[in-house]
SEDODREN-817315 format. One record per atom (N, C-alpha, C): residue in three letters; atom name; z, x, y; residue number from 0. Coordinates in steps of 0.001 Angstrom, whole numbers, plus 500000, padded with zeros to 6 digits. Layout:
BEGIN
   residu   atome        w        u        v   num
      ALA      CA        Z        X        Y   NUM
...
***
This chain:
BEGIN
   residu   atome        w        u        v   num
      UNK       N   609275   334281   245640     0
      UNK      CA   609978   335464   246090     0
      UNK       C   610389   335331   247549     0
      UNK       N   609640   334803   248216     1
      UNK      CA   610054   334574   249655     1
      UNK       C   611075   334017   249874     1
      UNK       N   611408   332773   249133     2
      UNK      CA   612251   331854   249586     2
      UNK       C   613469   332596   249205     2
      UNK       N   613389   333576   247916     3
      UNK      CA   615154   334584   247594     3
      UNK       C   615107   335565   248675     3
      UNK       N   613959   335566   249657     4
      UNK      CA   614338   336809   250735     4
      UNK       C   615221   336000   252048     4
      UNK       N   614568   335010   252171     5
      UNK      CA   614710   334073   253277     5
      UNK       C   616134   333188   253091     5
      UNK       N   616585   333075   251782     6
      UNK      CA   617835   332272   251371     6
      UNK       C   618968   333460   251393     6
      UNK       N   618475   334494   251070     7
      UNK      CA   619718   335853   250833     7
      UNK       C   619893   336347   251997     7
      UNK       N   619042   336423   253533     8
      UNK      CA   619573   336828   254880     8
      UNK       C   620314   335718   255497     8
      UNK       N   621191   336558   256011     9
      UNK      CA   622206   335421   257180     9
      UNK       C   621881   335685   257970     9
      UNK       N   621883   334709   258864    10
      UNK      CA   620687   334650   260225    10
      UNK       C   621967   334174   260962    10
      UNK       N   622002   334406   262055    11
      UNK      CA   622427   334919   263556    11
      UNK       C   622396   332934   264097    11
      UNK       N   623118   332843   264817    12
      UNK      CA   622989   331252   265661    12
      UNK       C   621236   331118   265941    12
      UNK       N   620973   331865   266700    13
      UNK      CA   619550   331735   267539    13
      UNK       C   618774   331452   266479    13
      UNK       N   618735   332527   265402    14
      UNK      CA   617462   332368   264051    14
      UNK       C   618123   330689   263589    14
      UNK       N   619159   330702   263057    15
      UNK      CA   619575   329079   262236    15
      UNK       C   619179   328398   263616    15
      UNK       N   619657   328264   264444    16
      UNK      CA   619451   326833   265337    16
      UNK       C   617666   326390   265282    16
      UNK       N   616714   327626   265177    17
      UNK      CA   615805   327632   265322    17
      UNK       C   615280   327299   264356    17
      UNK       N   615569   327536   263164    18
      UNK      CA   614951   327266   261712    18
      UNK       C   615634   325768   261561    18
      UNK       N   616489   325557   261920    19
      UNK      CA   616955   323897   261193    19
      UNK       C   615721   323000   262361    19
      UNK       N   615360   323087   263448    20
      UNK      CA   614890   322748   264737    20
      UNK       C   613453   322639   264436    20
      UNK       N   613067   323875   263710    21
      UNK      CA   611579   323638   263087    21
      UNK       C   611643   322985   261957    21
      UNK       N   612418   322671   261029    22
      UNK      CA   612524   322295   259583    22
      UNK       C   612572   320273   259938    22
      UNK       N   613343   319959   261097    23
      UNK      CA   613415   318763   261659    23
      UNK       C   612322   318040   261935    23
      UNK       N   611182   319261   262620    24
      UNK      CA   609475   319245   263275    24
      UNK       C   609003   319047   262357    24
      UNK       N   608866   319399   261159    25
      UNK      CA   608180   319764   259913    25
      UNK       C   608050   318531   259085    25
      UNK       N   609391   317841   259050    26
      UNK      CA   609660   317092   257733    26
      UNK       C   609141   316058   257916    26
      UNK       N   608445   315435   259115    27
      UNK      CA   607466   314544   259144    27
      UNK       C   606479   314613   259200    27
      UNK       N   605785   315537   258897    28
      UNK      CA   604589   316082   259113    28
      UNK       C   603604   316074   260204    28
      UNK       N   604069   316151   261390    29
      UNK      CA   603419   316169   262720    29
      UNK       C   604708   317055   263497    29
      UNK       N   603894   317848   264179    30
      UNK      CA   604141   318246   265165    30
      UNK       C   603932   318334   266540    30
      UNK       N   604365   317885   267454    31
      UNK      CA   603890   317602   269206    31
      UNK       C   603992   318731   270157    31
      UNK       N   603762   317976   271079    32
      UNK      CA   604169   318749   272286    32
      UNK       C   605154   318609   272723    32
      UNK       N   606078   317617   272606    33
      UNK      CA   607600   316851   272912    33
      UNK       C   608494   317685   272271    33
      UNK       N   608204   317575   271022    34
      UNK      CA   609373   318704   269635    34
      UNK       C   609439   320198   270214    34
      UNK       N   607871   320785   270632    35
      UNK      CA   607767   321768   270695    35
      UNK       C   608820   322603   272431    35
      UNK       N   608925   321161   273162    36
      UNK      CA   609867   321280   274245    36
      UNK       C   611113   321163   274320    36
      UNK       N   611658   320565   273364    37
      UNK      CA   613070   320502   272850    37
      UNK       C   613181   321832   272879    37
      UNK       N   612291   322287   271209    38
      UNK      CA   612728   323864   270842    38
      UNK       C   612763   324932   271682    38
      UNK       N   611855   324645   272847    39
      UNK      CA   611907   325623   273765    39
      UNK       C   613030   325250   274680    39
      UNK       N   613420   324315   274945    40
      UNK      CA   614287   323874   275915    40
      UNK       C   615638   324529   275350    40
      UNK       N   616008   324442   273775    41
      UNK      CA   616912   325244   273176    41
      UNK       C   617254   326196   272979    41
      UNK       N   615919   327220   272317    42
      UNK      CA   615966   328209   273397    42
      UNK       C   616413   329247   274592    42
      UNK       N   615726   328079   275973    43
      UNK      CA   615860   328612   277097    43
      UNK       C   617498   328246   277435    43
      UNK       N   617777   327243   276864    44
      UNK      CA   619687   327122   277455    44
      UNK       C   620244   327936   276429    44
      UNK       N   620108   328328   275646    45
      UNK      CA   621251   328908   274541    45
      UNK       C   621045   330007   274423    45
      UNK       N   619907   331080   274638    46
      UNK      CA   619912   332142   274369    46
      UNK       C   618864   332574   275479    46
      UNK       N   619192   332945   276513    47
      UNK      CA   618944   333168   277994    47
      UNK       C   618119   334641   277815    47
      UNK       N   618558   335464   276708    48
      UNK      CA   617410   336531   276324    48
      UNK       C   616656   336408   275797    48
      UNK       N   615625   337603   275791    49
      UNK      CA   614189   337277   275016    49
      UNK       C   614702   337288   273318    49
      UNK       N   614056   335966   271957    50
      UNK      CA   614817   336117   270949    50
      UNK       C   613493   336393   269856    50
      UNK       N   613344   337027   269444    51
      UNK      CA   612407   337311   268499    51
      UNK       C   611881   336442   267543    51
      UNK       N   610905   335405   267705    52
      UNK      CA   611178   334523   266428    52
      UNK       C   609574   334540   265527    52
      UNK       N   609255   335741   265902    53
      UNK      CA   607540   335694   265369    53
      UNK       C   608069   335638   263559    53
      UNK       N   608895   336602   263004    54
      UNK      CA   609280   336587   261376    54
      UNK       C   609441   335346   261269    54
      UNK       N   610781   334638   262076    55
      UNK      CA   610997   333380   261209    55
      UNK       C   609793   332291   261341    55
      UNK       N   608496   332317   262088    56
      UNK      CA   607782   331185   262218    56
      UNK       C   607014   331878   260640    56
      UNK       N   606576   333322   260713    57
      UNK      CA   606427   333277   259463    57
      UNK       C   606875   332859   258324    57
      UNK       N   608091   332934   258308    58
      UNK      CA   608996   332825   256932    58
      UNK       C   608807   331031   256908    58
      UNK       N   609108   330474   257775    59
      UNK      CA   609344   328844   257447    59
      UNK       C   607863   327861   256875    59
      UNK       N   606420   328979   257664    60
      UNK      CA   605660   328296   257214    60
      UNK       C   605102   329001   255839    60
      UNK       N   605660   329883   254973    61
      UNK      CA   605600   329886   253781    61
      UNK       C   606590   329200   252887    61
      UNK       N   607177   328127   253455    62
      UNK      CA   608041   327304   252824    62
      UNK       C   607351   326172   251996    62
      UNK       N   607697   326284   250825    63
      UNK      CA   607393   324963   250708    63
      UNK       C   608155   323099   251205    63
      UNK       N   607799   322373   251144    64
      UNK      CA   608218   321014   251820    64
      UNK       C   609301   321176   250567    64
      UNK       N   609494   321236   249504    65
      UNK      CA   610578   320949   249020    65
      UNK       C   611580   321503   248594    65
      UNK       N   611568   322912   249294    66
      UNK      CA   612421   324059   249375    66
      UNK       C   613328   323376   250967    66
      UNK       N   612400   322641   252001    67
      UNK      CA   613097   322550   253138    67
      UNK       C   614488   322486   253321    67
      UNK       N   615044   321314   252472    68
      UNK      CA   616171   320854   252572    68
      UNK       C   617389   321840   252293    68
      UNK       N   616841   322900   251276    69
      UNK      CA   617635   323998   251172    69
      UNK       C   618152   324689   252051    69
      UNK       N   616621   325327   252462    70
      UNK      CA   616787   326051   253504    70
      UNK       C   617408   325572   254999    70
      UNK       N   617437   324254   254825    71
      UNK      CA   618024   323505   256382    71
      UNK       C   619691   323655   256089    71
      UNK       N   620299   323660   254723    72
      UNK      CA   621468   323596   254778    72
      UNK       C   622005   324973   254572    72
      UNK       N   621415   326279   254117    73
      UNK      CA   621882   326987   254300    73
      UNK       C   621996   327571   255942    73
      UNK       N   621080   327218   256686    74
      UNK      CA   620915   327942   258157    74
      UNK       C   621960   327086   258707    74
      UNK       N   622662   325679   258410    75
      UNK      CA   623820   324923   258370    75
      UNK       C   624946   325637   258692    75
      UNK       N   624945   326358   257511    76
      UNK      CA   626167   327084   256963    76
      UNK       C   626422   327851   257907    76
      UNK       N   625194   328655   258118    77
      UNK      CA   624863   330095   258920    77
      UNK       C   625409   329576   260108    77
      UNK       N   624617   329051   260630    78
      UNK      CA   625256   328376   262315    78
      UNK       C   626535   328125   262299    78
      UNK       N   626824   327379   261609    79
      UNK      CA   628803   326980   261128    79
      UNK       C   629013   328369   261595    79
      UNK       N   629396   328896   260918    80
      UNK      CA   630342   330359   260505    80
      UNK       C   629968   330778   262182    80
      UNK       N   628930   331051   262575    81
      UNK      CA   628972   331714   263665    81
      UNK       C   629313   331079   264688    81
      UNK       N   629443   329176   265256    82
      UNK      CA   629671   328689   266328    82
      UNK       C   631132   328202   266408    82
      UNK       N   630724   327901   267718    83
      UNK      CA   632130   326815   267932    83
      UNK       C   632166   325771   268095    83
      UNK       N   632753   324490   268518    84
      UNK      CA   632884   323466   268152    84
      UNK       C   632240   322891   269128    84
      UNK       N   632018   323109   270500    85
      UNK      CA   630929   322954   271620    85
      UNK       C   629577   323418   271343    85
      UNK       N   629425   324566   270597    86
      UNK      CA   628074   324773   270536    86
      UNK       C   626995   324249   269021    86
      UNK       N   628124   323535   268266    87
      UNK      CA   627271   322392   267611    87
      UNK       C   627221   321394   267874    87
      UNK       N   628058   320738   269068    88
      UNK      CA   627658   319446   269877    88
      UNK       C   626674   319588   270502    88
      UNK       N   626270   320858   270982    89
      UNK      CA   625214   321116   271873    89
      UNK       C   624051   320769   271013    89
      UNK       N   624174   321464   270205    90
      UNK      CA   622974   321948   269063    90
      UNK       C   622515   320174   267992    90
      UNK       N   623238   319766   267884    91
      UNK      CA   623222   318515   267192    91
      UNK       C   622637   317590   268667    91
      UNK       N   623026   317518   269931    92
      UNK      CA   622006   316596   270628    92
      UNK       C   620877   317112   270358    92
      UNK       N   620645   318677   270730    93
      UNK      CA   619052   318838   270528    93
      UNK       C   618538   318565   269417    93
      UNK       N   619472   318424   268020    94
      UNK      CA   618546   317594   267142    94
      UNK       C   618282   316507   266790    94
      UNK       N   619109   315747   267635    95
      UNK      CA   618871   314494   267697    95
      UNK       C   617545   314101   268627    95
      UNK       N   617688   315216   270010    96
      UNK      CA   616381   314482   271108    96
      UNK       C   615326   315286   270179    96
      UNK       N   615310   316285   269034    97
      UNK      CA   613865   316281   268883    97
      UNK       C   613417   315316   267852    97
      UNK       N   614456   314970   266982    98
      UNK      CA   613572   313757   266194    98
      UNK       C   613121   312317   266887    98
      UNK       N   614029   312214   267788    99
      UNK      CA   613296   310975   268747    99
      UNK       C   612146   311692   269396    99
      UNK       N   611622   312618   269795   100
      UNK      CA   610790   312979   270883   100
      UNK       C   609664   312379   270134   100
      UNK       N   608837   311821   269108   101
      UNK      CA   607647   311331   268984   101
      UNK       C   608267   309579   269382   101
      UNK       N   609408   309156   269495   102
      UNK      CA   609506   307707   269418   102
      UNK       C   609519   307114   268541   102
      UNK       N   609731   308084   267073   103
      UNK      CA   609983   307196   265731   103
      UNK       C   610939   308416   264999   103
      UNK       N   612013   307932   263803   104
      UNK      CA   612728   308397   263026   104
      UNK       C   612379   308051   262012   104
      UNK       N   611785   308905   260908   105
      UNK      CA   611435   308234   260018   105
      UNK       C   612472   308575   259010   105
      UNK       N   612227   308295   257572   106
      UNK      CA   613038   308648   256635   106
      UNK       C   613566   309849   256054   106
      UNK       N   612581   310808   255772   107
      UNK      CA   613188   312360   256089   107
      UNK       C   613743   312723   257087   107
      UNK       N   613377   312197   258766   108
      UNK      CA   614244   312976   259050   108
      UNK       C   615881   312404   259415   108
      UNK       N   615776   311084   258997   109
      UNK      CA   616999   311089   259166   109
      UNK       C   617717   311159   257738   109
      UNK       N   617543   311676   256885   110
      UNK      CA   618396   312246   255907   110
      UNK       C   618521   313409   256152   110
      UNK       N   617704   314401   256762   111
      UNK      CA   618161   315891   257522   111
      UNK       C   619010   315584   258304   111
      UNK       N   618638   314604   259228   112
      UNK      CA   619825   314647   260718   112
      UNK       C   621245   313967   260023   112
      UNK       N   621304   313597   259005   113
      UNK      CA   622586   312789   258135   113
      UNK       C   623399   313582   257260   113
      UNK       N   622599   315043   256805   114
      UNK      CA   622763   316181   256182   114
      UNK       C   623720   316934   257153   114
      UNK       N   623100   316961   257974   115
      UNK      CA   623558   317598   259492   115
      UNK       C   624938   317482   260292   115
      UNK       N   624993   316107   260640   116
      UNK      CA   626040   315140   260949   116
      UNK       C   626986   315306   259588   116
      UNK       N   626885   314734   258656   117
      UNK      CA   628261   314846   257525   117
      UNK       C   628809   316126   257296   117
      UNK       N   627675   316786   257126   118
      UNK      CA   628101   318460   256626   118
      UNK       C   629038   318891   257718   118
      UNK       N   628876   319125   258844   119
      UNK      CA   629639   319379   260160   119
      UNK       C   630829   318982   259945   119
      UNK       N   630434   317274   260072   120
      UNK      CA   632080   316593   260159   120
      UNK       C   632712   316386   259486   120
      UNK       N   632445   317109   257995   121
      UNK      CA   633109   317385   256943   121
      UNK       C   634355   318674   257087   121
      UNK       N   633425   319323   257318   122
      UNK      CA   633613   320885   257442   122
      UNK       C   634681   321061   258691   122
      UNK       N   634666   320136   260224   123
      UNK      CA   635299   320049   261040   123
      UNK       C   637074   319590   260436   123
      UNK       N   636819   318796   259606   124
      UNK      CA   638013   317757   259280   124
      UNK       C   638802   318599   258343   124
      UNK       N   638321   319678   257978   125
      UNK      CA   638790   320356   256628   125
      UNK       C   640351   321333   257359   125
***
């Protein structure tokens, strides 16, 4: 039931940038202190007000691991529709420096970050 509550809201830039950002953290199953500075670093440049994210840390960690990928491409979508073409360049380095921030890419996440990258520059070219 969660996941039809969490798949049926459209979430705002701040909530998607944030949910694809944790879903990136996630899919290798460790989380740092490095990832956790990205996200804040993203955050603090992109949304300069205070942003509420106590629901969505709820909502993502009742996710299951193999719901992720879903949920990473719909908050995709979400972000699409709401940005511009600078603020997913922005948003795509930070997901690039958080999957390097442990010093390894492993195989999930670079089929998220490849999900990421095509979907965009699909969608750009259209």
């Amino acid at each position: 039931m969660l996941i039809k509550i969490v798949m049926d809201k459209k979430f705002n830039k701040a909530e998607a940038g944030y949910h694809m950002l944790q879903l990136l953290s996630a899919v290798d199953g460790h989380f740092g202190p490095k990832e956790d500075l990205v996200i804040t670093n993203y955050l603090v440049e992109n949304y300069p007000f205070r942003v509420e994210m106590d629901g969505a840390m709820e909502a993502l960690s009742r996710l299951k691991p193999e719901d992720y990928i879903l949920h990473f491409q719909k908050c995709m979508n979400d972000f699409f529709q709401d940005s511009e073409e600078n603020e997913r360049t922005r948003f795509l380095k930070f997901a690039v420096d958080l999957v390097k921030a442990d010093d390894k890419i492993t195989e999930d996440e670079n089929i998220f970050l490849k999900t990421l990258f095509d979907t965009w520059d699909s969608a750009h070219m259209e």
